[in-house]
N, C-alpha and C positions, 0 to 999 in steps of 0.2 A: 504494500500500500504506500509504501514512504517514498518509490519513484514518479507514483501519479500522484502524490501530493506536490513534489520539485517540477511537474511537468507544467508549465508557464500555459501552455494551451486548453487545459485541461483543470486548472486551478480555478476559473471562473464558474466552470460549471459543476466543478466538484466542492469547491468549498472546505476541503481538507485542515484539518489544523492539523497538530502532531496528536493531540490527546483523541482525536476520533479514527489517526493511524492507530494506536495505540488499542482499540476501542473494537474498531471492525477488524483489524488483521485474524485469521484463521488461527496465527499461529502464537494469538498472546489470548486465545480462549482458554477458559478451564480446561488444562487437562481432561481425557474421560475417564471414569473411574470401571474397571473390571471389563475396558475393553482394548482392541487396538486400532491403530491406522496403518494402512499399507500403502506409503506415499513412494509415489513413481512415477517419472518426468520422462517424457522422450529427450532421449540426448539430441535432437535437432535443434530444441529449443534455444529462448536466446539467454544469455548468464542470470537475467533476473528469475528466470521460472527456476533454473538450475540451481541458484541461490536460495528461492522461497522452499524446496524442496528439503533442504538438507535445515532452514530453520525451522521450520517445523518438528523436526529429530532434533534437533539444539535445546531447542525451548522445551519440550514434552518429555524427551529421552528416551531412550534406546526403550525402557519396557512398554511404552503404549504409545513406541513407533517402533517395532520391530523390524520390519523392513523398509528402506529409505534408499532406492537403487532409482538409474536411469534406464532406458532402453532405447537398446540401439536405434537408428533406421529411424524414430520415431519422433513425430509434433506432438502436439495437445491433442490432434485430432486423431490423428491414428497409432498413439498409446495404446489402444482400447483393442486394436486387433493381438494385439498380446493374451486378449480373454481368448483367441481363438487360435492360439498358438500351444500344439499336445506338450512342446518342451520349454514354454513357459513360466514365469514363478507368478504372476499375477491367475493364468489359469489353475495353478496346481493350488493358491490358494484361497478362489472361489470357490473350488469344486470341492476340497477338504472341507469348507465353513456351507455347505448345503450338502451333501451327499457323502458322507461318511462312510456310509454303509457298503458303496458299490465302489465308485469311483476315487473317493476322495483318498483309499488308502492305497489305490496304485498311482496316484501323484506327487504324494510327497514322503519321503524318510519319516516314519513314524516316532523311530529314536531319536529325534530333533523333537519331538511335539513337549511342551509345559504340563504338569500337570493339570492347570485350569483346562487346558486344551483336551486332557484326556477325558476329563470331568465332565462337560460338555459334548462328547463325542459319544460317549457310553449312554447319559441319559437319551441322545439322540437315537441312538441303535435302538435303544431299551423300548422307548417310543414306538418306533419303527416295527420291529418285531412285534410288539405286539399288535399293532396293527395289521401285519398280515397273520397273524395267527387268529384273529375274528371274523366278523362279520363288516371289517372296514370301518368300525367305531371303535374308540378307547375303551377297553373292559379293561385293562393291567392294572389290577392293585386295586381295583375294586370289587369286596367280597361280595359274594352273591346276594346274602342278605340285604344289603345296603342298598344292591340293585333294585330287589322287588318292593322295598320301603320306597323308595325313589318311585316305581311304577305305580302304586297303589295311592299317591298323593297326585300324582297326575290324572 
């Protein structure tokens, strides 16, 4: 934000001071708590995008910016085929954070994963599983009893 506040052209209609850089930049938000960002810049880009990239892991740090990489070959705009690339580290880590079950664990080194990570990946299965072992709705860990209590007030 603090180049288009210095940009003379752009100052009229932005109105920028330093306390509303300070204010709107991404990268002096609260931290998120029990989650992460996977910040990733095509290296075509020009040194400020390359710059806001790596502040962002500056200011937040390495645990809830894990990964902070460029990619090759790539702008703003076609970063994103990187989703559709099999050898990947932006695909390999959508497809771990949806799809655990099938795909997500031939994508990535599982001996790399956090605990949280495992944590989240298990409930997921756990989830999952039991859904194909029903009739397509959640019964896991609901005793029968509670079910037909449930029925009968309906």
């Amino acid at each position: 934000m603090e180049p288009l506040r210095r940009t003379p052209s752009l100052q009229a209609d932005l109105r920028l001071t330093p306390q509303a850089v300070a204010r709107l930049s991404p990268a002096f938000f609260p931290r998120p708590k029990g989650s992460h960002l996977y910040a990733a810049v095509g290296l075509d880009e020009s040194d400020e995008f390359l710059r806001h990239n790596r502040l962002i892991r500056d200011v937040w740090g390495p645990t809830a910016v894990p990964v902070c990489e460029t990619v090759p070959r790539a702008n703003h705009f076609s970063v994103l085929n990187s989703l559709v690339d099999p050898a990947g580290r932006l695909l390999a880590g959508f497809a771990m954070s949806v799809m655990p079950r099938t795909a997500g664990f031939n994508t990535i080194d599982v001996s790399q994963m956090h605990a949280e990570s495992w944590f989240v990946t298990d409930i997921l299965m756990f989830i999952g599983g039991g859904l194909s072992l029903t009739d397509r709705r959640l019964h896991v860990g609901v005793p029968v009893k509670a079910r037909k209590q449930k029925a009968a007030v309906a």
